[in-house]
N, C-alpha and C positions, 0 to 999 in steps of 0.2 A: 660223569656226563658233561662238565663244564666243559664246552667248545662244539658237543655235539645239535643234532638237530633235532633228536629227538631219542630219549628214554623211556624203555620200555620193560613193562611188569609183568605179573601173571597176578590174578585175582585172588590164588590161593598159593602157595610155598611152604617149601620142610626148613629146620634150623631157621636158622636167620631172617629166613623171609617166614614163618610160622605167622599165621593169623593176619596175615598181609590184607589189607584194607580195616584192620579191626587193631592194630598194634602200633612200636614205636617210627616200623621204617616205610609204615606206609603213608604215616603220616608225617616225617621228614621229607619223603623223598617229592608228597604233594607242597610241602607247604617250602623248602628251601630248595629244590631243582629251580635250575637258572633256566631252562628249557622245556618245554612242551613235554610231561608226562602220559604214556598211554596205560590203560590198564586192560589186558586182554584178558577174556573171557574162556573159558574153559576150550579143546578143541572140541568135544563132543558136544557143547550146547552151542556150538558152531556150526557145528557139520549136521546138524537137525534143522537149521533155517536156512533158506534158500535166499539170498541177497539178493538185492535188484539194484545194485549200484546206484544206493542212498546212501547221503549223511547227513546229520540229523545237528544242529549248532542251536544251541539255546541263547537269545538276547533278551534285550531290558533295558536297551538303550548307555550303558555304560561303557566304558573305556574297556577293560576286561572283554566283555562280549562286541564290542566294535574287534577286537585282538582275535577274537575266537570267528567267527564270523566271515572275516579276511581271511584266515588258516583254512578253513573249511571250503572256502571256496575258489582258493587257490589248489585245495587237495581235489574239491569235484572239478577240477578242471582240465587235473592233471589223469585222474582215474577214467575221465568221463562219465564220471558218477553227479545225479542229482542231488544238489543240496536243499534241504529242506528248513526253512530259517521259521524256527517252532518261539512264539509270543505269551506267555499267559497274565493274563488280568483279570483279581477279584475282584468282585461287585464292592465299589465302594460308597461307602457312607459317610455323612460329613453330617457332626453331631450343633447344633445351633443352640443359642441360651435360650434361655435358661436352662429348658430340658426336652426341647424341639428336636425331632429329626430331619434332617434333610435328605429327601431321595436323590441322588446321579444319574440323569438318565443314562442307561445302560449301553445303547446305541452309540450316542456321542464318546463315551470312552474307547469302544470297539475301536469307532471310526478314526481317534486320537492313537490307537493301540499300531492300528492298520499304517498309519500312516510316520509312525517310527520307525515301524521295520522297512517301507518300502523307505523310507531317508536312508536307513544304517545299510542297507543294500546297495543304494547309488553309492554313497560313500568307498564302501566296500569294491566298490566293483573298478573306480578309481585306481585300484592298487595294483603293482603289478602281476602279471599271472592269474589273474580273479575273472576277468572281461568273460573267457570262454563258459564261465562256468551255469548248466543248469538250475533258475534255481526258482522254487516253490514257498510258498508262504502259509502257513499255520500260525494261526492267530484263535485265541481259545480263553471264553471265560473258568477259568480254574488256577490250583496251587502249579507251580513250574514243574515239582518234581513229578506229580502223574501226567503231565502235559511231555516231558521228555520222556520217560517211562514207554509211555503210551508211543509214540511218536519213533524208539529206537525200537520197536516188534519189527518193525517190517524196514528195518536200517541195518549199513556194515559199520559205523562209528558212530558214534553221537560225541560233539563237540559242546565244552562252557572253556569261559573265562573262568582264572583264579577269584576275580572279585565281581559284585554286581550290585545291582541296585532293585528296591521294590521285593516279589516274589523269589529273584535270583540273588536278594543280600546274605553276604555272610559266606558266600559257597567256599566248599571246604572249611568251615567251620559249623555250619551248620545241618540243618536235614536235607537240605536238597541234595550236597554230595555227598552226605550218608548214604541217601538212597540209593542214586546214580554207583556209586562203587558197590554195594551189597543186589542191587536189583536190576542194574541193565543189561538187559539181554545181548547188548554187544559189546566191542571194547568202545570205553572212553578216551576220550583226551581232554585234557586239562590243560590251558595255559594263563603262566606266568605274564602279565601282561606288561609290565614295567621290564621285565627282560625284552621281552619278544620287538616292544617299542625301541629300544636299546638297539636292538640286533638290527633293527631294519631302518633305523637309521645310520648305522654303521656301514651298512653292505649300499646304500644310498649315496653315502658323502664321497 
């Protein structure tokens, strides 16, 4: 795939691709593809949902999903598909001495929550091919993975960054793109964001 614009799977595969999303190549080809990895979904659990030219990009405010974010809505721009830019934040708690709790108001975080995504959006929208693109905001107290879960039912992609921060840290190493590859009901994309940064500055200079 090195030079391509985009590598593409299937969720389940015989020989070689065997146990794909759960074995060695599915986790080579997430974790060392220099390029935007999609992982599609079966045809028939495809051909059971009626798409409404959604896609679904998960942020967190990090470098990764600022990379994911851009891709997504350069892609609803290009499909004329709605992109829907999905948020989550857990109720947090901030523990004082000796052995005091402090409550967060809940609101204020929202409104701090709200107010990321619509920054990573103007950012976003900065770039080139993004301007056209529809695009919707979900913002949600809860973990990332049922917030994208939830969020790719009534989507044709759902889009992350390789890396994140907060609810979306660790992805591809941890449970969120467990989830995301074993439970999304559409295909994903995954990118590499140190590449993608790379590539578009290259195709810039």
């Amino acid at each position: 795939s090195a030079g391509a614009d985009l590598l593409v799977v299937g969720a389940r595969g015989l020989g070689g691709f065997g146990g794909l999303l759960l074995g060695s190549v599915s986790q080579q080809c997430l974790h060392h593809a220099r390029v935007p990895v999609a992982i599609v979904r079966s045809v028939d659990d495809r051909a059971r949902r009626a798409g409404d030219g959604r896609i679904v990009v998960g942020v967190d405010g990090s470098a990764g999903s600022a990379a994911a974010l851009s891709w997504a809505m350069a892609e609803g721009s290009a499909r004329g598909a709605t992109v829907e830019v999905v948020h989550a934040w857990e109720f947090p708690m901030a523990y004082g001495m000796p052995t005091g709790v402090v409550a967060v108001d809940p609101g204020a975080v929202d409104d701090a929550a709200r107010h990321l995504v619509d920054g990573m959006i103007a950012q976003a929208s900065t770039r080139p091919g993004t301007g056209d693109a529809t695009v919707e905001r979900t913002v949600v107290c809860g973990t990332a993975t049922s917030a994208l879960i939830d969020a790719a039912k009534a989507a044709d992609l759902v889009v992350v960054g390789r890396r994140g921060l907060g609810s979306f840290g660790r992805l591809l190493l941890g449970s969120v793109s467990d989830q995301l590859a074993r439970h999304a009901p559409c295909p994903v994309v995954v990118l590499p964001v140190d590449e993608v940064e790379q590539r578009r500055g290259e195709a810039s200079a």
